[in-house]
C-alpha positions in Angstrom: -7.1 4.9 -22.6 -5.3 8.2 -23.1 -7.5 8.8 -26.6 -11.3 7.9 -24.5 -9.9 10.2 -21.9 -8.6 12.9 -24.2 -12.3 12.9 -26.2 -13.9 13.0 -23.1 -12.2 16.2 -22.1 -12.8 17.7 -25.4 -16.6 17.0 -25.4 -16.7 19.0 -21.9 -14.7 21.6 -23.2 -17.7 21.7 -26.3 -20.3 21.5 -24.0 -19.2 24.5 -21.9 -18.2 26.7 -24.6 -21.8 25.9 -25.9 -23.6 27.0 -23.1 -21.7 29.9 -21.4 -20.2 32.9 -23.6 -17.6 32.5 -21.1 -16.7 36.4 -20.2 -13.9 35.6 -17.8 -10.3 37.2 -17.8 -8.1 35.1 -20.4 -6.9 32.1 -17.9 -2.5 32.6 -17.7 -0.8 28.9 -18.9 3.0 28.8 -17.2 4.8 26.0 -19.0 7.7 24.5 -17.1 9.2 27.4 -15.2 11.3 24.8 -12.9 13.5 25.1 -10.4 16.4 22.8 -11.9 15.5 21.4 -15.0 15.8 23.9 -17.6 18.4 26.8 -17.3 16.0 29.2 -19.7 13.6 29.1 -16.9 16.3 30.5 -14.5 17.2 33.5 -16.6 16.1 36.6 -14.7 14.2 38.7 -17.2 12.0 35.6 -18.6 11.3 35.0 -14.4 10.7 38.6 -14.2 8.5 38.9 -17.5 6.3 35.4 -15.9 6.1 36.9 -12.6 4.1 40.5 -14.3 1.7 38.1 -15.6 1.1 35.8 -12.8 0.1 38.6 -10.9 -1.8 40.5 -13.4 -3.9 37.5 -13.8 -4.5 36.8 -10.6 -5.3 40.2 -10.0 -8.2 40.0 -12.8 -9.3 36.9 -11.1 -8.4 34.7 -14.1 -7.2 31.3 -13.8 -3.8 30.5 -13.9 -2.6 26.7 -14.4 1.2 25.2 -14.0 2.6 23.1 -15.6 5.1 21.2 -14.7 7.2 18.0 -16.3 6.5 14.8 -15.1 8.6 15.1 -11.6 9.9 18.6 -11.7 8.8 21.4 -9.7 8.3 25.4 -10.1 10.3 27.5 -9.2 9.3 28.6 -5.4 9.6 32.3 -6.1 6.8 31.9 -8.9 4.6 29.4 -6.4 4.9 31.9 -3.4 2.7 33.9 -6.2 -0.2 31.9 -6.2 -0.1 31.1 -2.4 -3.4 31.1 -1.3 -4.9 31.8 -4.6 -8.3 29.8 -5.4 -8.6 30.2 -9.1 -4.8 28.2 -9.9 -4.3 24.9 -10.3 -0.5 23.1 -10.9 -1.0 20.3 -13.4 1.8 17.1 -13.9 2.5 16.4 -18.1 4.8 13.3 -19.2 4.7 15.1 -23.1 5.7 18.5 -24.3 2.1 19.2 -25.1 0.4 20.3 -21.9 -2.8 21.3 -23.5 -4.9 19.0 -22.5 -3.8 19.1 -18.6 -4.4 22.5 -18.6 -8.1 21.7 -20.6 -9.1 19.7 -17.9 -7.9 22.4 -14.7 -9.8 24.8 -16.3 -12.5 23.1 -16.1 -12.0 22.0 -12.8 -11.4 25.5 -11.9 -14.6 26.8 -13.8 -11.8 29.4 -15.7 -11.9 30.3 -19.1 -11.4 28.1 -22.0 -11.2 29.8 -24.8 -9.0 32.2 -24.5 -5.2 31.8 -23.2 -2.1 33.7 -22.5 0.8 31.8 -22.8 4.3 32.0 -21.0 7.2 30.0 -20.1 10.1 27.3 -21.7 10.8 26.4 -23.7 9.2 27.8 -26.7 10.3 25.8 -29.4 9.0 22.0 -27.4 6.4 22.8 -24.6 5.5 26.1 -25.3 5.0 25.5 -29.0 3.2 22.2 -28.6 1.0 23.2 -25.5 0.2 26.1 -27.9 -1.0 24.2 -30.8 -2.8 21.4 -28.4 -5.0 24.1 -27.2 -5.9 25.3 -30.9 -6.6 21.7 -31.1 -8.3 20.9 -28.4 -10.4 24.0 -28.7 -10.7 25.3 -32.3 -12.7 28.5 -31.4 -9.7 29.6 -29.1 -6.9 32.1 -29.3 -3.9 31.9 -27.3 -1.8 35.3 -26.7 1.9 34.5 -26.5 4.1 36.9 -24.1 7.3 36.6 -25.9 9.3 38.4 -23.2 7.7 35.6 -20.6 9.0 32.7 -22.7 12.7 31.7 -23.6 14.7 29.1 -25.3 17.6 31.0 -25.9 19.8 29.7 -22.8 18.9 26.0 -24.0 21.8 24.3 -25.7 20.3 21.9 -28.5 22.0 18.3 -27.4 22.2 17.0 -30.9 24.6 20.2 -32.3 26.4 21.7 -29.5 24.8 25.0 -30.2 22.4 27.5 -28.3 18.6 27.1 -29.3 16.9 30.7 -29.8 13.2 31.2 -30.1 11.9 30.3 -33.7 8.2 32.1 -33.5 7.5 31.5 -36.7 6.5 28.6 -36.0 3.5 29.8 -33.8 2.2 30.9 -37.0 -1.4 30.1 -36.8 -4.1 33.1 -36.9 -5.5 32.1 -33.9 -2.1 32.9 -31.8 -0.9 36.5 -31.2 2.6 37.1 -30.0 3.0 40.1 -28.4 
C-alpha cells in the first residue's frame, strides 16, 4: 500500500515539474523542531536560526511544510509563525524520511517542488534522510541545507553514552548545498 501510494505521489510530482517551470520561492522543509521530544530542537540559536527562515519564506510567499514525528508537536513559538499563513502545511511521518509527506503538501499547497531549503533535527536521522528522500523522490531537485537552522549536537547517541555532533559529510550529494 505504502509503495502504490508513494509511486503515485512521484508520478504527480513528474507530471507537475513537466508542465510548469515552476518559478516559485524555494518552499522551507522544518523537520521535527518539537516541543519535548528532542532537546537539539530546544537549543536557542538552532530555534533562533529556524525562526529567520520561517519568516523569510513566508515573507517570499513560499511554502513552508512541518514536519512533525508521529505524535509530537512543534514547538508553539515556531507555529505562532505560520498563524494564519495560507501557503504552510504541518505534515505527520512515522519514519525519519519525511520526504515524501512533504511531496505530497506541496502539492497540496501548489508550492514548489523542486527546490528546498532545509532546516531542523536532527541532522544525522531526519534531516539527512528527508534530505536524500527528496533527491529521490525528485531527481531534478536541489535542496539548500541551513546548517545554523539544524542541530544534532545536544543529542546524546543511546547506544555509546556520547554527544552526537553534525556529520555533513554525509549530505554529500551535488544536488545539496550547505550553507
Amino acid at each position: 500500500m505504502f509503495e502504490r501510494h508513494a509511486r503515485s505521489i512521484w508520478f504527480e510530482a513528474q507530471q507537475r515539474l513537466a508542465v510548469s517551470s515552476n518559478n516559485l520561492p524555494a518552499t522551507l522543509v522544518v523537520v521535527d523542531m518539537l516541543d519535548d521530544r528532542f532537546p537539539a530542537s530546544l537549543n536557542e540559536n538552532t530555534v533562533a536560526a529556524v525562526t529567520n527562515l520561517m519568516v523569510n519564506a513566508r515573507q517570499q510567499g513560499a511554502g513552508i511544510v512541518l514536519l512533525e514525528c508521529l505524535g509530537c508537536h512543534t514547538q508553539q513559538r515556531l507555529m505562532a509563525l505560520i498563524a494564519g499563513y495560507q501557503n504552510q502545511m504541518i505534515a505527520e511521518k512515522k519514519h525519519n524520511d519525511g520526504s515524501l509527506q512533504v511531496i505530497e503538501s506541496c502539492l497540496d499547497l501548489g508550492c514548489c517542488i523542486d527546490q528546498f531549503v532545509a532546516c531542523g533535527v536532527n541532522t544525522n536521522y531526519c534531516v539527512l534522510e528527508t534530505v536524500l528522500g527528496l533527491l529521490s523522490l525528485v531527481p531534478s531537485c536541489t535542496v539548500q541545507v541551513h546548517k545554523g537552522a539544524c542541530n544534532q549536537d545536544t543529542n546524546t547517541n543511546k547506544h555509546t553514552g556520547q554527544i552526537e555532533k553534525s556529520n555533513w559529510s554525509r549530505f554529500n550529494d551535488p544536488r545539496i548545498s550547505l550553507v
